[in-house]
VEXVEX-457145 format. One record per residue (C-alpha): chain; residue number from 1; x, y, z. Coordinates in pm, 1 decimal. Example, Ala and Ser with C-alpha at 12.3 -4.5 7.8 and 13.67 -1.06 7.14 Angstrom:
<recs>
{chain=A; n=1; c1=1230.0; c2=-450.0; c3=780.0}
{chain=A; n=2; c1=1367.0; c2=-106.0; c3=714.0}
</recs>
This chain:
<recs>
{chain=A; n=1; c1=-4952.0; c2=1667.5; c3=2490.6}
{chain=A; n=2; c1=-4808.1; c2=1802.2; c3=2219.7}
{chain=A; n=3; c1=-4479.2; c2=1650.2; c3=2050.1}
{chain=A; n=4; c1=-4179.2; c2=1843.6; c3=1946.3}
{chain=A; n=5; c1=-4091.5; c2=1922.9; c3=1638.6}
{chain=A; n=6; c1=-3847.0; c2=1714.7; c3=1462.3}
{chain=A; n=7; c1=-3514.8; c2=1927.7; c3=1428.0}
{chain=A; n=8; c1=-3400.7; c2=2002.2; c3=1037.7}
{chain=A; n=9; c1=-3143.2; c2=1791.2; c3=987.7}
{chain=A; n=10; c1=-3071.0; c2=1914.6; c3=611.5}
{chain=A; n=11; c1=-2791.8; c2=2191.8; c3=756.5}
{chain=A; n=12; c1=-2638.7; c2=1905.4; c3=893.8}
{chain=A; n=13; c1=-2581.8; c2=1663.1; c3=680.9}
{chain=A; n=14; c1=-2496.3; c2=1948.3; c3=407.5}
{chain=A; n=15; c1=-2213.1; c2=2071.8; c3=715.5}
{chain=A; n=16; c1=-2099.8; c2=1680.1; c3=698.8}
{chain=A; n=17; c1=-2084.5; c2=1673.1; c3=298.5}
{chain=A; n=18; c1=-1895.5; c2=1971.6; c3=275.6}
{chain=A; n=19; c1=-1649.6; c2=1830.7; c3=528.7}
{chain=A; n=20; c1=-1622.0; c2=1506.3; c3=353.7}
{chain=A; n=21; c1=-1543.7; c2=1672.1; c3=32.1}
{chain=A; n=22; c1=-1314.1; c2=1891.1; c3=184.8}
{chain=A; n=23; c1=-1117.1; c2=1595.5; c3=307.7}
{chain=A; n=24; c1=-1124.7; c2=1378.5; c3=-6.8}
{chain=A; n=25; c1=-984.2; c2=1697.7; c3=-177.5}
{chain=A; n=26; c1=-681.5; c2=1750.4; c3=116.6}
{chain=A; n=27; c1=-590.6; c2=1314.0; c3=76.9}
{chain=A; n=28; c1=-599.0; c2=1357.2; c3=-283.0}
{chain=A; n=29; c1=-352.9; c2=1662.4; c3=-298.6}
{chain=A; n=30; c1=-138.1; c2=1528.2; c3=-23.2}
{chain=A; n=31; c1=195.1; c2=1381.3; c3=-215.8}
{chain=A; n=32; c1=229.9; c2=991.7; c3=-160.1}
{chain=A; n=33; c1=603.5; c2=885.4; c3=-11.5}
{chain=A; n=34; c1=759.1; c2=809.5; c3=-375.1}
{chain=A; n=35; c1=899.5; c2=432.2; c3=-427.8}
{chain=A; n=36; c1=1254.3; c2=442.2; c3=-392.9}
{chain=A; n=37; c1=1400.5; c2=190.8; c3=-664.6}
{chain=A; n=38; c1=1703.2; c2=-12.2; c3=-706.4}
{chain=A; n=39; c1=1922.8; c2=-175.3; c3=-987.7}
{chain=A; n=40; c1=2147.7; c2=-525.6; c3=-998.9}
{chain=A; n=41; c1=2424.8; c2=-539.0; c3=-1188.9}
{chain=A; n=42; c1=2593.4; c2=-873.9; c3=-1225.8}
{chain=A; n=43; c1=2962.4; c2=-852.6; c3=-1362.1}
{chain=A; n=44; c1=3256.3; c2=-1081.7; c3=-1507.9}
{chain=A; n=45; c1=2963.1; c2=-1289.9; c3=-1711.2}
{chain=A; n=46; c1=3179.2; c2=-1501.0; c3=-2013.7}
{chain=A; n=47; c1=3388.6; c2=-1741.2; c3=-1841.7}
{chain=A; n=48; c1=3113.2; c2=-2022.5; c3=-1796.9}
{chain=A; n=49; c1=2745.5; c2=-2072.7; c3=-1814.8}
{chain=A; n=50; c1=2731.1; c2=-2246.4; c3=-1482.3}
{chain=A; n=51; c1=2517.4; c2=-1927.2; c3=-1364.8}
{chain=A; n=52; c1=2279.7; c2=-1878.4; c3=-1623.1}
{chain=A; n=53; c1=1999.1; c2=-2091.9; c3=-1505.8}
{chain=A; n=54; c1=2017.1; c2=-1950.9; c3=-1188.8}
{chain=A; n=55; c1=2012.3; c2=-1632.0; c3=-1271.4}
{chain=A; n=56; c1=1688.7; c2=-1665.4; c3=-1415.5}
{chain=A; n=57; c1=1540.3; c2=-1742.0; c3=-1125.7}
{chain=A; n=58; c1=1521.5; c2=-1392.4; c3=-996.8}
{chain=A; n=59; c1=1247.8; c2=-1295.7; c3=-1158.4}
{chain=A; n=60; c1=1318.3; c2=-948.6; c3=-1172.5}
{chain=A; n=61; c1=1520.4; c2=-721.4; c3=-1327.2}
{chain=A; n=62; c1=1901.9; c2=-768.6; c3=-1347.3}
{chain=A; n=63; c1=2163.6; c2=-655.5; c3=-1570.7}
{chain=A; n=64; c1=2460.2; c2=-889.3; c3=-1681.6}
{chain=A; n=65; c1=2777.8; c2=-723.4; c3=-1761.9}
{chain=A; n=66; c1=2964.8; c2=-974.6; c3=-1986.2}
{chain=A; n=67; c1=3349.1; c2=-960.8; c3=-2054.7}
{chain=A; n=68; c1=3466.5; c2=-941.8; c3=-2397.1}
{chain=A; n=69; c1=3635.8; c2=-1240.8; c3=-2680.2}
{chain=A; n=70; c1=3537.9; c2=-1500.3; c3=-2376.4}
{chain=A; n=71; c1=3427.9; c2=-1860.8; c3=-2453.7}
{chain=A; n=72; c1=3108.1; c2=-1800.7; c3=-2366.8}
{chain=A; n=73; c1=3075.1; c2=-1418.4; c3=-2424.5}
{chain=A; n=74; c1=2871.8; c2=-1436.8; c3=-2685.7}
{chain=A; n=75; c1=2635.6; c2=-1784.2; c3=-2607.0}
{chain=A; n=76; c1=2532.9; c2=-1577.2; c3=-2279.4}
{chain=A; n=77; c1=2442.7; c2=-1293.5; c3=-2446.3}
{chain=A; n=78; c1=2202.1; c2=-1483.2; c3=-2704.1}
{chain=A; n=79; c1=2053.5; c2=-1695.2; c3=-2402.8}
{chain=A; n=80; c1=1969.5; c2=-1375.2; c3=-2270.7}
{chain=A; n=81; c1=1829.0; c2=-1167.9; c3=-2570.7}
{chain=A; n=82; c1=1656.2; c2=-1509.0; c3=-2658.1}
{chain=A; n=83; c1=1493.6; c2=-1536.3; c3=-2302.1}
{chain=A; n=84; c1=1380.5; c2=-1163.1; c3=-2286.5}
{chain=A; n=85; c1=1189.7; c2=-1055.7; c3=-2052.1}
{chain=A; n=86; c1=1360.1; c2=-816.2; c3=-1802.2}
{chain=A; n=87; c1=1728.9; c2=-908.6; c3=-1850.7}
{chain=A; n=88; c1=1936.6; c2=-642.1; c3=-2027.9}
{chain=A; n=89; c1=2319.7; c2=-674.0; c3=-2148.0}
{chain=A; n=90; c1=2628.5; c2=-439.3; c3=-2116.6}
{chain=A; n=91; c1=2977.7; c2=-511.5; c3=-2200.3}
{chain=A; n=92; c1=3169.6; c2=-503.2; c3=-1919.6}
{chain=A; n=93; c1=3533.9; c2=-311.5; c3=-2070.6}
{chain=A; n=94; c1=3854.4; c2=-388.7; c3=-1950.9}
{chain=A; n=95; c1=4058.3; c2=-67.8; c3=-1879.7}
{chain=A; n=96; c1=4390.9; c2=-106.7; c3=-1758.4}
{chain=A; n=97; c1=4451.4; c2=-127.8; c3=-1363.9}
{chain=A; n=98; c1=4699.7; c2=29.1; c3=-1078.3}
{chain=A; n=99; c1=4744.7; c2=-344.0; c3=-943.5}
{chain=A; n=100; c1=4816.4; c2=-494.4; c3=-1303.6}
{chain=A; n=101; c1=4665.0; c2=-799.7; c3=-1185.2}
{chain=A; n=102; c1=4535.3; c2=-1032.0; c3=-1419.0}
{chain=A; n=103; c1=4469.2; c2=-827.8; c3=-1712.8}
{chain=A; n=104; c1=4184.0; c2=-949.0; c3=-1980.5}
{chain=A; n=105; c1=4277.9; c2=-1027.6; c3=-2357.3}
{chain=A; n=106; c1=4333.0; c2=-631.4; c3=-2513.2}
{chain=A; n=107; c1=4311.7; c2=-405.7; c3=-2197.9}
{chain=A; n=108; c1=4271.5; c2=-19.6; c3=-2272.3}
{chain=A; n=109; c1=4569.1; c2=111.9; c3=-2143.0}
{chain=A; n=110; c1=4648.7; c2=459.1; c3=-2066.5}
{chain=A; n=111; c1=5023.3; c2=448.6; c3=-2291.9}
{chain=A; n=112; c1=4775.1; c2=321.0; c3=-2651.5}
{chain=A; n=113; c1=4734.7; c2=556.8; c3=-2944.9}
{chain=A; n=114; c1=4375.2; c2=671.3; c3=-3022.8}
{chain=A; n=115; c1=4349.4; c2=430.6; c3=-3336.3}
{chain=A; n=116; c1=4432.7; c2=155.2; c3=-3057.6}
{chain=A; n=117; c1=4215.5; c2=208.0; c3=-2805.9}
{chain=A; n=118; c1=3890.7; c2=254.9; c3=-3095.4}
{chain=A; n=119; c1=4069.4; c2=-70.1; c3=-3247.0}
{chain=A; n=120; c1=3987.4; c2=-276.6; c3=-2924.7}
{chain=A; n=121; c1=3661.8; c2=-72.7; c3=-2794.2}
{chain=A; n=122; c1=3515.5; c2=-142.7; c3=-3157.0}
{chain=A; n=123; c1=3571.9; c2=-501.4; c3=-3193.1}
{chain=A; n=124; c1=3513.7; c2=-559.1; c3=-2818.5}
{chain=A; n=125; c1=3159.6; c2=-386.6; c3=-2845.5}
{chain=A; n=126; c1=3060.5; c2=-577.7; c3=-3185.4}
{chain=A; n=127; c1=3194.8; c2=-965.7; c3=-2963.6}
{chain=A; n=128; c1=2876.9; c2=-883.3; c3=-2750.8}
{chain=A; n=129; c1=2578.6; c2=-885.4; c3=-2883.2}
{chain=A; n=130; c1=2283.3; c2=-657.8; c3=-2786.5}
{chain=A; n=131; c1=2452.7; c2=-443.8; c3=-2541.5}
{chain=A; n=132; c1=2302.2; c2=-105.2; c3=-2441.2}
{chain=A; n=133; c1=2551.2; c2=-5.7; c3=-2232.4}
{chain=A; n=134; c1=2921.1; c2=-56.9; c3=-2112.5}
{chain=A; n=135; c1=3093.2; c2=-48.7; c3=-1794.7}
{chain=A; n=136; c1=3469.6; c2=-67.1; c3=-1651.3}
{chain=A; n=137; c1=3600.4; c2=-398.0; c3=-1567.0}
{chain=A; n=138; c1=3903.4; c2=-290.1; c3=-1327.2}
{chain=A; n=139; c1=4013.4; c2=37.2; c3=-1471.0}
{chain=A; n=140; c1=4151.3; c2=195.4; c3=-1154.0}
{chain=A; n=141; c1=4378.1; c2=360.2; c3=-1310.6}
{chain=A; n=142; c1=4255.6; c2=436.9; c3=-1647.3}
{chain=A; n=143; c1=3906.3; c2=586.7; c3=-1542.0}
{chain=A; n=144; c1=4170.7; c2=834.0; c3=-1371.3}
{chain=A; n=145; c1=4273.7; c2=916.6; c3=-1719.3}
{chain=A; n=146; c1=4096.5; c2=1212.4; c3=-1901.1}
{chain=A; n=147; c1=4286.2; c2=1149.2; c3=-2237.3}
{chain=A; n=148; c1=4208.9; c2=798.5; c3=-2255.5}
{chain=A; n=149; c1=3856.0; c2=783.2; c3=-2081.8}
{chain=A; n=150; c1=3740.8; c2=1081.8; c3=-2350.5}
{chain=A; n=151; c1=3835.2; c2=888.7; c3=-2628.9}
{chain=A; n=152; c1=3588.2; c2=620.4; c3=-2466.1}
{chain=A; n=153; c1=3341.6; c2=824.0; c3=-2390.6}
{chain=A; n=154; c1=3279.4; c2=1004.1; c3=-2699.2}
{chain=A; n=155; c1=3269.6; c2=656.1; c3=-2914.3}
{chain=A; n=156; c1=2984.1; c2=559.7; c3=-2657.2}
{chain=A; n=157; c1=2789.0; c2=861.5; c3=-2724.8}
{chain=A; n=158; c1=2845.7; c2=841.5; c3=-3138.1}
{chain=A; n=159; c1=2667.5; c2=455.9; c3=-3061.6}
{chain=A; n=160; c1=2442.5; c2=551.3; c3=-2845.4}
{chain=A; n=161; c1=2494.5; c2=346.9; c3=-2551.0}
{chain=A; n=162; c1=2539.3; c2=492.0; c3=-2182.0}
{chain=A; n=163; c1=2847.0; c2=456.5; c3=-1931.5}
{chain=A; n=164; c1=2813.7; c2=255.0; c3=-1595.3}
{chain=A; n=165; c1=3116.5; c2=388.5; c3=-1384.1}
{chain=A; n=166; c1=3204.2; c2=91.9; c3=-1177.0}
{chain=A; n=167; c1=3398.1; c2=351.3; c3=-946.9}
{chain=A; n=168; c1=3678.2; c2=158.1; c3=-902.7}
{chain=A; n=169; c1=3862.6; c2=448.4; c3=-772.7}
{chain=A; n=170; c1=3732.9; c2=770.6; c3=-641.5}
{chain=A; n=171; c1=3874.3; c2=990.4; c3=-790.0}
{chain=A; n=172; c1=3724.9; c2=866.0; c3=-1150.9}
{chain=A; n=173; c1=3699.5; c2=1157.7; c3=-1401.5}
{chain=A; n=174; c1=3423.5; c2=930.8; c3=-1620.0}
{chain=A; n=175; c1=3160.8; c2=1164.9; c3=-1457.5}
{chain=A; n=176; c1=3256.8; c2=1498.3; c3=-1552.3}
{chain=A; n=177; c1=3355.5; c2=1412.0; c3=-1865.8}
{chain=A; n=178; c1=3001.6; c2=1242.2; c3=-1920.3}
{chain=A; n=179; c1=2858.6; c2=1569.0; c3=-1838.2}
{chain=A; n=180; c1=3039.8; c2=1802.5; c3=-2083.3}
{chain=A; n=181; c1=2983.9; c2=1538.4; c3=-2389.8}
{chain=A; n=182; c1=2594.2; c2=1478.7; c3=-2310.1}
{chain=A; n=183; c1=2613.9; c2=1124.9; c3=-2253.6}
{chain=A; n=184; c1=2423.3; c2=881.3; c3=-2038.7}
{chain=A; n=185; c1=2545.1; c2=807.9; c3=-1731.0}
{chain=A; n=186; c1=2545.8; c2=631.5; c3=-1413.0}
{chain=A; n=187; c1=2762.5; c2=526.3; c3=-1106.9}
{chain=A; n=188; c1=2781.5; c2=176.8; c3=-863.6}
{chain=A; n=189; c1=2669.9; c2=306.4; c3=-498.5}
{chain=A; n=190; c1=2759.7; c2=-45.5; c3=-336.7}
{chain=A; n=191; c1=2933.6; c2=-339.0; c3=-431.5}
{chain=A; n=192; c1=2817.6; c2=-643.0; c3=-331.2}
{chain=A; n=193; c1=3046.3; c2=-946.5; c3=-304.0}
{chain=A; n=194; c1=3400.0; c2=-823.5; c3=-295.8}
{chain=A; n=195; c1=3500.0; c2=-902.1; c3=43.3}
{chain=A; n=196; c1=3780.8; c2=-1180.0; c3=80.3}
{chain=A; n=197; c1=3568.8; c2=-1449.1; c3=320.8}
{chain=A; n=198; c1=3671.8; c2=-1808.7; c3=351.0}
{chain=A; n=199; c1=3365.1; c2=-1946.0; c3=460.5}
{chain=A; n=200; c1=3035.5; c2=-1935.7; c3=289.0}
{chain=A; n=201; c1=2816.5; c2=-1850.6; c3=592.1}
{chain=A; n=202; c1=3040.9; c2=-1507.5; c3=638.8}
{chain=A; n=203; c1=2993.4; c2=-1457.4; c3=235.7}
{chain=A; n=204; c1=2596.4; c2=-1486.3; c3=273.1}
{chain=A; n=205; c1=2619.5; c2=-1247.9; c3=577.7}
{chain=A; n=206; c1=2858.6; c2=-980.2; c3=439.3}
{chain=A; n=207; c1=2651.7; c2=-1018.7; c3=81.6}
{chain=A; n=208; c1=2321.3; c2=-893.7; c3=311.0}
{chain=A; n=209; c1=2477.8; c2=-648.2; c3=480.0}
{chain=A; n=210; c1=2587.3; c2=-498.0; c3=158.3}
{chain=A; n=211; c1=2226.8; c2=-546.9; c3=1.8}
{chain=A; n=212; c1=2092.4; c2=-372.2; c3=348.5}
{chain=A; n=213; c1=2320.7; c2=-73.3; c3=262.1}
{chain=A; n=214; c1=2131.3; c2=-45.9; c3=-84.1}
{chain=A; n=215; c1=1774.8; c2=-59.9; c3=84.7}
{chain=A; n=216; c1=1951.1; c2=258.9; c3=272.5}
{chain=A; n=217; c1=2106.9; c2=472.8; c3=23.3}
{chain=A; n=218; c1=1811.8; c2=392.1; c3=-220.8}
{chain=A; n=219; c1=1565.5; c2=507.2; c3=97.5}
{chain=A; n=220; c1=1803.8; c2=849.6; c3=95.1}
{chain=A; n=221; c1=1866.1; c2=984.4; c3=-207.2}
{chain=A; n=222; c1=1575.2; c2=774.8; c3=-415.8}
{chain=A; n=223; c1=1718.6; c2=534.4; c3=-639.6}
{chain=A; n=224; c1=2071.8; c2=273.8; c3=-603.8}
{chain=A; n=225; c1=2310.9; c2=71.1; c3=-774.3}
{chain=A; n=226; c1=2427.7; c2=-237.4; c3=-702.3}
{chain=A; n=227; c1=2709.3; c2=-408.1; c3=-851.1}
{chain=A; n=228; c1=2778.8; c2=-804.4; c3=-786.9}
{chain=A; n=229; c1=2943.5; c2=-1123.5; c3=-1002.1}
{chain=A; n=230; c1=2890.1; c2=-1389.8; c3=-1165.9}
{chain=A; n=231; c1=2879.7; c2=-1602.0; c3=-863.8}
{chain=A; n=232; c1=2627.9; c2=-1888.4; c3=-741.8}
{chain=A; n=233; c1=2609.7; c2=-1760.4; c3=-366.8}
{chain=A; n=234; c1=2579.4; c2=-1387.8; c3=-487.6}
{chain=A; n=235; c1=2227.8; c2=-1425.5; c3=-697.0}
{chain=A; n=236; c1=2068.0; c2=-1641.0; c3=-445.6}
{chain=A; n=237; c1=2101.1; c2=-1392.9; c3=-177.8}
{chain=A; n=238; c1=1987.8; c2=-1154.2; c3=-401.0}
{chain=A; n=239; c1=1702.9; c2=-1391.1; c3=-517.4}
{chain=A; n=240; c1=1608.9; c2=-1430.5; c3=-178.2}
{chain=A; n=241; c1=1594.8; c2=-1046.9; c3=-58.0}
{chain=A; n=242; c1=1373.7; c2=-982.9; c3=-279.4}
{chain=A; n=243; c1=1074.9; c2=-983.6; c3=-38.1}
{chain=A; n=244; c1=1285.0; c2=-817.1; c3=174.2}
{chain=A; n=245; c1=1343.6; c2=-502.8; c3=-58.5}
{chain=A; n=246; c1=999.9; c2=-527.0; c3=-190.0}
{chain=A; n=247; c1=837.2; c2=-460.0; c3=148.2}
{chain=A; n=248; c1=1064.2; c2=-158.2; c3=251.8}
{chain=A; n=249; c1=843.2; c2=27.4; c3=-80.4}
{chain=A; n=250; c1=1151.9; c2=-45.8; c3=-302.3}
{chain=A; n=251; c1=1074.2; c2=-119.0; c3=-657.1}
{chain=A; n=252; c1=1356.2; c2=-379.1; c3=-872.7}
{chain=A; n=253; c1=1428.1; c2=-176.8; c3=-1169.0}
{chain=A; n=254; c1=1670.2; c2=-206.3; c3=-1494.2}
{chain=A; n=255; c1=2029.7; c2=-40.5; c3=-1508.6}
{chain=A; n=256; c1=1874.4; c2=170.0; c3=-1774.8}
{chain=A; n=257; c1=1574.4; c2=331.8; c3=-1589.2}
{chain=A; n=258; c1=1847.1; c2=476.6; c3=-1337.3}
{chain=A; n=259; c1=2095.8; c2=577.7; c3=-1593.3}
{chain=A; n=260; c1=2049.5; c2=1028.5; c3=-1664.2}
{chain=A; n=261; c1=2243.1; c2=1292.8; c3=-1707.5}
{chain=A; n=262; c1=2585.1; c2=1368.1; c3=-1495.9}
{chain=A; n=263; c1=2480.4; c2=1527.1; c3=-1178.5}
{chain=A; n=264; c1=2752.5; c2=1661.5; c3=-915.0}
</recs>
């Protein structure tokens, strides 16, 4: 009897390498989803230290906005640039608001002379050491203000430092103007812990909420800012949402990797 002959299996497995290659090539070309990323901002830093420590905890990065001429303005600021790491420092401005309420020491107002407002924004900017960046504390109604917010503006650019826009109204002209003089720029997409709760169980739930919204916005349009204070209940929630943000592909950035040009 005779026995077949054994079939030449060299077509096939060259068919099979060929396909494999060809699908190696297609993965490899195929885009991966992009990490969306956020940023924390922490405001109103300067009154106290009781916050520091805590803040620390984190573990990832955070930005600390810190309020001029403050007792402890300037002792935060070195514990920070002494502990490094990912913690950056902007000063946190205060511009002159449509309440009036409880106005810091030298608030830009939209009435002051040039040589006035660069008179407080320069002496305010050298009381904080290491900043690389500024935002608005209030300024509701002088972010409104082209004449005043220019004169801002343009000293930022001349030092190099970018503009957080705290967005404290919407209608906020810091944006265009930040376009036409080339300076950095960004804006706060969510704020985090201004709702007026009396118990602390509502404050942690409104405080998530709020930190869910980020995850959302960042998961839309790529990248968010969120802007908090310097408030014990405020960075533990954000301490522990970490894992949650970390396993929706959302990557815990600086201020400064989301700060670019003005874009409408």
């Amino acid at each position: 009897m005779k026995r077949r002959p054994s079939p030449n299996i060299f077509p096939i497995l060259l068919v099979l390498a060929v396909a494999i290659i060809f699908l190696i090539i297609i993965l490899y070309k195929v885009p991966t989803k992009a990490e969306a990323q956020v940023a924390f901002v922490l405001d109103d830093w300067g009154y106290s230290l009781n916050n520091i420590d805590a803040l620390f905890q984190i573990d990832r990065p955070v930005t600390l906005a810190v309020l001029p001429h403050l007792r402890y303005s300037k002792e935060i600021s070195d514990r920070v640039i002494k502990y490094g790491r990912e913690y950056d420092i902007i000063l946190h401005l205060p511009l002159e608001s449509k309440s009036g309420k409880f106005p810091e020491r030298d608030t830009i107002r939209r009435n002051m002379e040039k040589n006035r407002v660069l008179s407080i924004l320069r002496a305010d900017i050298e009381s904080v050491p290491g900043i690389i960046g500024v935002s608005n504390h209030q300024g509701s109604r002088a972010t409104e203000n082209k004449e005043i917010m220019k004169i801002i503006l343009e000293e930022l650019k001349k030092r190099n430092l970018f503009f957080l826009d705290s967005r404290t109204t919407p209608v906020s002209v810091c944006g265009n103007i930040s376009g036409k003089i080339g300076l950095r720029y960004a804006e706060r997409n969510v704020f985090l812990d201004l709702a007026q709760k009396k118990e602390e169980k509502q404050c942690r739930a409104y405080i998530k909420k709020q930190i869910r919204e980020l995850i959302n916005i960042a998961k839309t349009r790529g990248s968010a800012i969120a802007v908090g204070h310097d408030k014990k209940l405020t960075i533990e929630v954000i301490k522990d949402s970490i894992p949650d943000i970390e396993k929706e592909n959302i990557k815990i950035v600086p201020l400064k990797e989301l700060v670019g040009k003005y874009e409408k």
